[in-house]
C-alpha positions, -999 to +999 in steps of 0.1 A: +553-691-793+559-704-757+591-690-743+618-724-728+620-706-699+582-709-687+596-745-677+604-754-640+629-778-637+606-806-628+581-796-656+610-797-684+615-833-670+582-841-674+579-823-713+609-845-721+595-877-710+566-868-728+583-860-758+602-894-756+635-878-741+656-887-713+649-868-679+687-859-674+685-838-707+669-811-687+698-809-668+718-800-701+693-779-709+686-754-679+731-755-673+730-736-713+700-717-701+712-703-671+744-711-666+756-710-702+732-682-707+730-688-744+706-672-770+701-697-793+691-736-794+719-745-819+743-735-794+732-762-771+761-787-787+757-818-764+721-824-772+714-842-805+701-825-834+665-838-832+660-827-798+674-794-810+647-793-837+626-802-813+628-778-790+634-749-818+596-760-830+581-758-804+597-732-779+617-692-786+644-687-755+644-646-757+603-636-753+608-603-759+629-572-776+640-542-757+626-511-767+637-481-746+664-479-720+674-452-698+702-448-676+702-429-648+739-403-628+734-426-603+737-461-622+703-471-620+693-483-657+657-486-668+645-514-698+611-509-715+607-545-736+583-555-757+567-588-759+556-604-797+519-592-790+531-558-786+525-558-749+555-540-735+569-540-695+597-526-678+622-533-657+650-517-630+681-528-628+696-510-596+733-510-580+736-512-542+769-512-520+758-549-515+757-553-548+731-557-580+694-557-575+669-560-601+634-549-603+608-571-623+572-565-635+546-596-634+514-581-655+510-555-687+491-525-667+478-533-635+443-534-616+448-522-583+443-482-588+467-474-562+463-435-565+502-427-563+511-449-591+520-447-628+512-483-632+475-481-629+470-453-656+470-480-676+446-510-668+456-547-665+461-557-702+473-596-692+494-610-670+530-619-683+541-656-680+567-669-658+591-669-687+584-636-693+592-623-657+625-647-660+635-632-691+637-602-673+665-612-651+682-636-680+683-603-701+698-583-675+720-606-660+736-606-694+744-574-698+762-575-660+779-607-675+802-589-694+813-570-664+818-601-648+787-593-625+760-610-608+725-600-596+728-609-557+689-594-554+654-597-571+623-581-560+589-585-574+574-555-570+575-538-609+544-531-626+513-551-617+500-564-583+519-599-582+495-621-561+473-613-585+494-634-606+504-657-584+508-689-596+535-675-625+550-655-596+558-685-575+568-708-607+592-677-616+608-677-580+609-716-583+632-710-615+652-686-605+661-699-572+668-731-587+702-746-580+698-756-617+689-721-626+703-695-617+705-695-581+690-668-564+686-678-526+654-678-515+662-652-486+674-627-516+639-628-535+610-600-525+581-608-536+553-573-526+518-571-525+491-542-520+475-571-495+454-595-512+440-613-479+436-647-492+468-648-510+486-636-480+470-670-467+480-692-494+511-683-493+514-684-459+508-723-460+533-733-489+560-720-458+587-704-487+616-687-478+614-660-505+603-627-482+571-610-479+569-573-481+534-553-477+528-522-498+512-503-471+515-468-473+490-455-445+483-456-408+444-457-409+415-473-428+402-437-443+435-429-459+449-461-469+412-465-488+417-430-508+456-442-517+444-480-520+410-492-537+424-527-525+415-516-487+381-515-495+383-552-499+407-560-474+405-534-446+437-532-424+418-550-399+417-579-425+454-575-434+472-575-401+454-607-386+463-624-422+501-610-417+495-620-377+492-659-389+517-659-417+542-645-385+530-669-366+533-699-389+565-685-411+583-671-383+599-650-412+599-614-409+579-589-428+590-553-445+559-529-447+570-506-473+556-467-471+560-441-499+562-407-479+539-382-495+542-343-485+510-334-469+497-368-473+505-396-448+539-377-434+526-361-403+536-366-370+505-387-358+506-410-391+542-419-378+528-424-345+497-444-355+518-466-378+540-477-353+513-487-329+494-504-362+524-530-364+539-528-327+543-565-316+550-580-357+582-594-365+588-563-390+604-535-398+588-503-424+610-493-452+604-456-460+602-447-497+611-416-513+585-407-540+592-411-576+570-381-582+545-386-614+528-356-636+492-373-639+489-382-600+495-345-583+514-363-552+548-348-537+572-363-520+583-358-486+617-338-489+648-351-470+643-332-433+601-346-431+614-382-443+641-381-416+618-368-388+591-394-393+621-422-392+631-405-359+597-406-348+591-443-360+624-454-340+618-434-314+582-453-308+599-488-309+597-498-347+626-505-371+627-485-399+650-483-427+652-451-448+654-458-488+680-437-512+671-419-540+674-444-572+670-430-609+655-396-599+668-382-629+651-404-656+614-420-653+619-445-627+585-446-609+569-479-619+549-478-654+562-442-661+584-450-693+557-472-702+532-445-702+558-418-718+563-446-745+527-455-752+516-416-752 
């Protein structure tokens, strides 16, 4: 059954108009959804009780059980759920100095084949729904509830290539940033991408305020093609002059996010060759340690390599941030619990 929490504000308007309601009931609605946070219809006491039974036969709230968790010394937490057609998902809850950021998945599997990564052992099974990606930050957000708090963060960038599921994405950032919803400022929502070129340039036109990150993870055509099947269809070429306009007509700046990989792409001339590639862009590269995973072969770069290429990235003129270490001690690369749990 369709999950409540598919609904954008304006489209729960229109379902209760539909349905011979008054459009100011989704405004009691979405307040117990995400305000209220409830887990149940009946709970919902200021609507009457045939709306109630409406909404009970025709919607659930919760889309999905949780199935695994893991919890990591350094407070990073890790939920595998499972949806009622036994797809399952996960998601990263992860604690900052600034304060609670939480990781969400947007397909089942994923599609894009990115060499490095757990998620594509496993090939797109479906995309989930925007209700399903919001679920993921209701069900977390509850849990931090009882510790009174409140996820300042959300980045889209879980299992699954998310422009390739775009129009959930963008209703699930719609939701969430909602003043109705829960929100999220737009300026505090990530949303990544391996670089689907026309996407980019969709989304450049709507002109959102959520940011754009680029999953880049090489300097050069030739390596970014044997890490990237996507670059075969969108060469860097492509990429950057799609990035170029959404600069130009966003004026929003971009993070291009690199995984470091021993041996890889973490020599001195990949550093150099990067910084040249994205010279001039309103951007800055944030440096990723590797989440290493069994059936991939790939290292990471240890702490003195990671720290040199930085150095070498500021000193040729780019910003570049240098990521922490988050859940090394538990299986915190994207689609790895999933695969442990489905092996």
């Amino acid at each position: 059954m369709k999950t409540i929490y598919d609904y954008t504000y304006q489209d729960l308007e229109e379902y209760l108009l539909v349905s011979g309601e008054k459009k100011y009931r989704a405004k009691q609605i979405y307040s117990w959804l995400y305000k209220k946070r409830i887990d149940t219809f009946d709970e919902m006491t200021d609507l009457s009780k045939e709306l109630i039974n409406k909404l009970k036969d025709n919607f659930v709230i919760n889309p999905f059980k949780e199935i695994n968790r893991q919890i990591s010394k350094d407070g990073t937490i890790k939920f595998l759920f499972e949806a009622e057609d036994g797809s399952s998902f996960e998601t990263v809850l992860m604690h900052f100095h600034f304060g609670e950021s939480i990781c969400v998945s947007t397909q089942v599997g994923c599609n894009m084949g990115c060499t490095f990564c757990a998620s594509g052992l496993f090939k797109k099974k479906r995309d989930l729904t925007s209700g399903e990606i919001v679920g993921q930050v209701l069900y977390v957000q509850k849990i931090l509830d009882k510790e009174d708090k409140r996820i300042g963060n959300v980045v889209i960038m879980g299992t699954g290539e998310p422009f390739d599921n775009y129009d959930n994405v963008l209703n699930f950032a719609s939701i969430i940033n909602s003043d109705f919803g829960l929100a999220i400022g737009a300026r505090h929502i990530t949303i990544s991408t391996c670089g689907i070129v026309p996407k980019i340039k969709e989304f450049s036109k709507g002109k959102f305020q959520y940011n754009l990150a680029i999953s880049l993870h090489a300097s050069n055509n030739e390596l970014r093609s044997k890490l990237m099947p996507i670059n075969k269809a969108y060469p860097l070429e492509e990429l950057m002059e799609a990035l170029k306009e959404y600069s130009i007509d966003n004026n929003r700046r971009l993070t291009f996010e690199y995984i470091l990989l021993h041996n890889i792409n973490d020599y001195d001339e990949n550093a150099v060759e990067l910084a040249r590639l994205i010279k001039g862009y309103n951007a800055y590269i944030n440096l990723i340690p590797y989440n290493e995973v069994d059936e991939n072969g790939y290292v990471s770069s240890n702490d003195k390599a990671a720290l040199h290429f930085y150095d070498l990235l500021m000193k040729n003129g780019v910003k570049a941030t240098l990521r922490s270490k988050h859940g090394e001690d538990i299986d915190a690369a994207c689609g790895q619990l999933r695969v442990k749990y489905n092996k």
